[in-house]
MIDOSE-1310 file (N, C-alpha, C; in nm, 2 decimals, decimal comma, always signed):
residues 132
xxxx	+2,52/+32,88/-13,03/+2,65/+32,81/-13,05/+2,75/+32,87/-12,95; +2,87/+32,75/-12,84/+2,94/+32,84/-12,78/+3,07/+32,80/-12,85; +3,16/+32,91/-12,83/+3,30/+32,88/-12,91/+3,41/+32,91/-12,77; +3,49/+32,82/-12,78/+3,57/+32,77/-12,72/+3,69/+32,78/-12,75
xxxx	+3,73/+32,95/-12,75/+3,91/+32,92/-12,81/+4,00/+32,90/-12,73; +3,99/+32,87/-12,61/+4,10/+32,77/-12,55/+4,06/+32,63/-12,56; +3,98/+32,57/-12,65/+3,96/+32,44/-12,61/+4,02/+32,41/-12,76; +3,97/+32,51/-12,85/+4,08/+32,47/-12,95/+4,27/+32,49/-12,96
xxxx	+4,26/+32,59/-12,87/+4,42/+32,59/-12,85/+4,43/+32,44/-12,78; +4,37/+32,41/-12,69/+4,42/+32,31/-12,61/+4,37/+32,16/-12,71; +4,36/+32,14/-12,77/+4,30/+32,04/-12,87/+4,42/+32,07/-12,99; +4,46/+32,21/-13,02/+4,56/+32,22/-13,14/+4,73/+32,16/-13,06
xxxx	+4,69/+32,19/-12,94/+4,86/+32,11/-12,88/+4,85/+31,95/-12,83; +4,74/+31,94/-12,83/+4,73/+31,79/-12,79/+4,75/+31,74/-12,95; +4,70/+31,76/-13,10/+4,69/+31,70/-13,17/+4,88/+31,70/-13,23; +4,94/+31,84/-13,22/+5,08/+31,87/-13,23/+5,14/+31,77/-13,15
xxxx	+5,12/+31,73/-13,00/+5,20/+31,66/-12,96/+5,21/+31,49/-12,97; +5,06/+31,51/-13,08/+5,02/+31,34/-13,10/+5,12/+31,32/-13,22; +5,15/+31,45/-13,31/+5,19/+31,43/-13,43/+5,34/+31,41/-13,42; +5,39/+31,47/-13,36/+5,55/+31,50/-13,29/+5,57/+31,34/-13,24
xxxx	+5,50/+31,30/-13,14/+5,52/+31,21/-13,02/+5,52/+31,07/-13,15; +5,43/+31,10/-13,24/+5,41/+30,95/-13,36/+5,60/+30,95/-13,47; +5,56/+31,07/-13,51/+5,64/+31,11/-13,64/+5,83/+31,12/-13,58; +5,85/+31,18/-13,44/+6,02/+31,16/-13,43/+5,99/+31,09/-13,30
xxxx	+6,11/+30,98/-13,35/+6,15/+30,82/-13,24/+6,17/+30,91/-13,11; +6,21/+30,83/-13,02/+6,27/+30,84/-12,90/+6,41/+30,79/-12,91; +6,49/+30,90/-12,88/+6,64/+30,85/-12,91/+6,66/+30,83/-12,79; +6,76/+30,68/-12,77/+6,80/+30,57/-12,64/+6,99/+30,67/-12,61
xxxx	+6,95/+30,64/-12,50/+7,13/+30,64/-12,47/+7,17/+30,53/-12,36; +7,25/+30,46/-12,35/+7,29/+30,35/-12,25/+7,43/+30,39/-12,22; +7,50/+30,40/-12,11/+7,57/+30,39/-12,07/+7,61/+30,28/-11,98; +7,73/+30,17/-11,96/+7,75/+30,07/-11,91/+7,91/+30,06/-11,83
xxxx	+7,89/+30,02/-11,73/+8,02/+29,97/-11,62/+8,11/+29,88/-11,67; +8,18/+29,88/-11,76/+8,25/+29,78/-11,81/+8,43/+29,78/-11,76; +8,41/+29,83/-11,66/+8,53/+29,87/-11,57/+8,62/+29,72/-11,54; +8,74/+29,71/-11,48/+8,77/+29,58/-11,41/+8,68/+29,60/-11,29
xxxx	+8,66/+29,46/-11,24/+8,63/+29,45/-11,10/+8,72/+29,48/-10,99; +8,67/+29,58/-10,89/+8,73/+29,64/-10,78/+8,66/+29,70/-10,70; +8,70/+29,78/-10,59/+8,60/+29,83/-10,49/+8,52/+29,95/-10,54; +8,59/+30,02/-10,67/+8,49/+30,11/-10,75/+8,38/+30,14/-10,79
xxxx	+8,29/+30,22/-10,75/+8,20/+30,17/-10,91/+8,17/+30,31/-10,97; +8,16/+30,33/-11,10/+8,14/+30,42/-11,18/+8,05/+30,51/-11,13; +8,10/+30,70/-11,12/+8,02/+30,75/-11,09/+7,95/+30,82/-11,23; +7,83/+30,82/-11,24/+7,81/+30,91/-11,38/+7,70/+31,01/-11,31
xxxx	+7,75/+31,14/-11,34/+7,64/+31,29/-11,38/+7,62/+31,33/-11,55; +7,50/+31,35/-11,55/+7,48/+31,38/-11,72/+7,36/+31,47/-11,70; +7,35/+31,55/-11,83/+7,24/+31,68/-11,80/+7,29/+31,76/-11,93; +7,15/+31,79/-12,02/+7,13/+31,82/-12,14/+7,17/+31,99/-12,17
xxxx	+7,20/+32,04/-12,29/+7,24/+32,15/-12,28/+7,18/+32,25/-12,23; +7,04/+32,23/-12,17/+6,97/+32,31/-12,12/+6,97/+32,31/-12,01; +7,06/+32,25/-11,97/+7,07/+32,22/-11,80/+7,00/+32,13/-11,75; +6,97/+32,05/-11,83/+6,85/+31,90/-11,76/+6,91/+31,84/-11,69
xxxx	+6,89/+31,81/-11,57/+6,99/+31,74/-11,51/+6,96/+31,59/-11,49; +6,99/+31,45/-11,50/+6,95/+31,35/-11,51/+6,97/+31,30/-11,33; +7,06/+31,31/-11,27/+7,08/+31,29/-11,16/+7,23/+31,21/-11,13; +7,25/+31,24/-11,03/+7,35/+31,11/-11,02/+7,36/+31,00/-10,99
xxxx	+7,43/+30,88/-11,03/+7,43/+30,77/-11,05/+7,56/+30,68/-11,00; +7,53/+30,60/-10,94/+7,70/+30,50/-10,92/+7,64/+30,35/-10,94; +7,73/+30,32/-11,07/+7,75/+30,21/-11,14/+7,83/+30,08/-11,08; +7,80/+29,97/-11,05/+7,88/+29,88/-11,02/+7,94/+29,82/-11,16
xxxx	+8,01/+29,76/-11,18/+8,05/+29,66/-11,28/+7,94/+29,58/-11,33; +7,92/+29,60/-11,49/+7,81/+29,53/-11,56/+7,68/+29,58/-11,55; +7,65/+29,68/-11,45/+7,57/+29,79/-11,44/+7,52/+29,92/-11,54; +7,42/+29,94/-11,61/+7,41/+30,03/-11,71/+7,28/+30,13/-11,65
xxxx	+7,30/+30,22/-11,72/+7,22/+30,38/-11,67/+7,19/+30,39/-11,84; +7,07/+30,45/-11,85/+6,97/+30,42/-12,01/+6,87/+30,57/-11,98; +6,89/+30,66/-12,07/+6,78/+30,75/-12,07/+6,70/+30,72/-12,24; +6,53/+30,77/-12,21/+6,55/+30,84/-12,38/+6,45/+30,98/-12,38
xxxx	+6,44/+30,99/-12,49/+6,42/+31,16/-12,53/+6,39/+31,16/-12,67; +6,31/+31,26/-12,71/+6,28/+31,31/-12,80/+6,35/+31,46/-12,86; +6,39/+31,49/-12,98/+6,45/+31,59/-13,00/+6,36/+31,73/-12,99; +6,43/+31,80/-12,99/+6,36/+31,92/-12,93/+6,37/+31,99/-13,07
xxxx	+6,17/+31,96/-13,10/+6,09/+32,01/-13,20/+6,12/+32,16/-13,25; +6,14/+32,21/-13,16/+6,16/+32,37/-13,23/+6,27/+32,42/-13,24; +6,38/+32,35/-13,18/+6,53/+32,37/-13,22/+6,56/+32,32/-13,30; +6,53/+32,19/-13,30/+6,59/+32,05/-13,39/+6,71/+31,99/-13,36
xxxx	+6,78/+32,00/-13,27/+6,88/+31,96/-13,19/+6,85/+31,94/-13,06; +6,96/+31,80/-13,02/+7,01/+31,78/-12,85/+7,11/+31,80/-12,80; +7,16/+31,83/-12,70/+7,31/+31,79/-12,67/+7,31/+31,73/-12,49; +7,34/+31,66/-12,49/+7,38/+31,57/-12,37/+7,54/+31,57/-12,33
xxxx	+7,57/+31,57/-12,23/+7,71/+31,55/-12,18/+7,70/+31,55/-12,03; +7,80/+31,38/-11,99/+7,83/+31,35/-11,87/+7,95/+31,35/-11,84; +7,95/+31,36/-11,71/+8,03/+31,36/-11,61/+8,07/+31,23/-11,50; +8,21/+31,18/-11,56/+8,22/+31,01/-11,54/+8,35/+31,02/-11,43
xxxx	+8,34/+30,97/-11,35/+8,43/+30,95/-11,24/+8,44/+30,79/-11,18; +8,54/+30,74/-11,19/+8,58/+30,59/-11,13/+8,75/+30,60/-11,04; +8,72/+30,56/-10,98/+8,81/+30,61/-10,84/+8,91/+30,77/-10,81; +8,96/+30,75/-10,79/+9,04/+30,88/-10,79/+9,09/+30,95/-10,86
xxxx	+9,13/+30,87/-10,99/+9,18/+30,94/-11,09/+9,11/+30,96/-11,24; +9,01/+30,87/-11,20/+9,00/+30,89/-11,36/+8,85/+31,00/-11,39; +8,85/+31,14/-11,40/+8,78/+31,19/-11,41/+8,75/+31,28/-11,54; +8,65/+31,31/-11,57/+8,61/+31,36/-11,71/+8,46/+31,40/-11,74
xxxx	+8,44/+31,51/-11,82/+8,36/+31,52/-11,85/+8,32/+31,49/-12,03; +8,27/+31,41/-12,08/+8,21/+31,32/-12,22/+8,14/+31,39/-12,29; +8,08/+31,44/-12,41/+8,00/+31,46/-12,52/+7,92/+31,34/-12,55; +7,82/+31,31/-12,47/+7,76/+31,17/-12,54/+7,67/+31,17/-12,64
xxxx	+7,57/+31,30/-12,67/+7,51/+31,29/-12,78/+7,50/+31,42/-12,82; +7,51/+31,44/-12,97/+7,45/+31,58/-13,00/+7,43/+31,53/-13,13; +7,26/+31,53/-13,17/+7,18/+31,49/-13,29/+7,10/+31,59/-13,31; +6,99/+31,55/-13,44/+6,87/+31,65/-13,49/+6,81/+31,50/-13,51
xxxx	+6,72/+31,57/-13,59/+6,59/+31,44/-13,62/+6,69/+31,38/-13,72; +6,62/+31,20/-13,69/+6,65/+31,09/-13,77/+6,79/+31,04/-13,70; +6,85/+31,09/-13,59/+6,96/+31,02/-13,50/+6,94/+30,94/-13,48; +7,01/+30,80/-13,48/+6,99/+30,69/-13,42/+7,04/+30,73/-13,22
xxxx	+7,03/+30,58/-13,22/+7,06/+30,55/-13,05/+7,19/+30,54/-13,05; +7,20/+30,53/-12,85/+7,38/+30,52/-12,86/+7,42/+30,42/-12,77; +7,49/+30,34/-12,79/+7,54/+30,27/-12,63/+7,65/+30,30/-12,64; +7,73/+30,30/-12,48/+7,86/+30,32/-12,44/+7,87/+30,26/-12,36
xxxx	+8,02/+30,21/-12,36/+8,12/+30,11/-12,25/+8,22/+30,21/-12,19; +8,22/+30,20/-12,07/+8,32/+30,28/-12,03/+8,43/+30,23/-11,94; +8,57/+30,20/-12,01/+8,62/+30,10/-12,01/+8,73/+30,16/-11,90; +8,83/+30,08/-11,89/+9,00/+30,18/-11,79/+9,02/+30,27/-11,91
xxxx	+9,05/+30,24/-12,02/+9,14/+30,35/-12,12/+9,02/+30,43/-12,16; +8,91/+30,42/-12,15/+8,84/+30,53/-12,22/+8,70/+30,50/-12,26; +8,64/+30,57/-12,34/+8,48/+30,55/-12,35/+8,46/+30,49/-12,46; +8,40/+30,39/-12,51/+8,39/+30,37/-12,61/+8,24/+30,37/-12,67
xxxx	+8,18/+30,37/-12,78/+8,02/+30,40/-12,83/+8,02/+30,26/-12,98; +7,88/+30,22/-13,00/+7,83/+30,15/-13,09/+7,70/+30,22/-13,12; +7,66/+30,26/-13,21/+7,49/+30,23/-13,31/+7,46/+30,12/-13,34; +7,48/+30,01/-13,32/+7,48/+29,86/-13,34/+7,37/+29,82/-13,25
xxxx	+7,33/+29,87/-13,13/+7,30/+29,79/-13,03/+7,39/+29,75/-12,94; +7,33/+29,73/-12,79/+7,46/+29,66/-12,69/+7,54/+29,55/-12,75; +7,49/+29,44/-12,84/+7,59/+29,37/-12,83/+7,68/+29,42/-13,00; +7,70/+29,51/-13,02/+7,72/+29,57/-13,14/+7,89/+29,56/-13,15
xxxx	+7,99/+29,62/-13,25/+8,10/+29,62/-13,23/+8,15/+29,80/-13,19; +8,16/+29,79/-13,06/+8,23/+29,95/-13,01/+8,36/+29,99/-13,06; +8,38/+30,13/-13,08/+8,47/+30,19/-13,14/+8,46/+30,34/-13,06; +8,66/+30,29/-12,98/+8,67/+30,39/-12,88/+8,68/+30,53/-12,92
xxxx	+8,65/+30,64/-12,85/+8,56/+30,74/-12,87/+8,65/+30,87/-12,81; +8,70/+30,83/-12,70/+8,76/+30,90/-12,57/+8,86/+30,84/-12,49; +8,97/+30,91/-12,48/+9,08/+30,83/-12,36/+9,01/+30,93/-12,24; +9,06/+30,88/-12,13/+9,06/+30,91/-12,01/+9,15/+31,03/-12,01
């Protein structure tokens, strides 16, 4: 008989990450250009507390940027925050998510006066969040 204890290690993380990957959702985040129309377009940086960095992004009007993710099993928490810039003045850095298991999803409009978020879904009713 041969015994194989890395094949059981490797078999005990594959079945962990079947059980994880089934048992907690994938949490959504949407972010959306809901700016006036102008020569601008929305710049977004975002990157997890761990330093994840998502990349950067430039949004036209009606334009949305959507990640998702799973929470982090052995901490039990997320935290996300971006970094939104539309023309010259309006700059800031956002808290867009910080959950544990069972968080829903997020959408955001990011408007002239500020950021606004729904749990509803995109076409949900938003409730502003953030001035500028």
């Amino acid at each position: 008989m041969v015994h194989c204890i890395s094949c059981k290690a490797t078999m005990a993380g594959w079945v962990w990450d079947a059980i994880v990957g089934y048992l907690v959702p994938d949490v959504i985040i949407e972010i959306r250009n809901d700016m006036p129309s102008n020569a601008y377009s929305l710049y977004l940086h975002c990157k997890s507390e761990k330093d994840d960095r998502l990349g950067e992004h430039w949004l036209a009007k009606g334009q949305h940027y959507s990640w998702d993710f799973k929470i982090n099993a052995v901490k039990g928490t997320t935290t996300y925050n971006c970094y939104m810039q539309w023309g010259n003045n309006k700059k800031k850095w956002f808290l867009v998510y910080r959950g544990s298991f069972g968080t829903d999803d997020w959408w955001y409009s990011v408007r002239q006066d500020g950021l606004y978020a729904t749990q509803d879904g995109p076409s949900g009713k938003y409730k502003k969040m953030y001035k500028w």
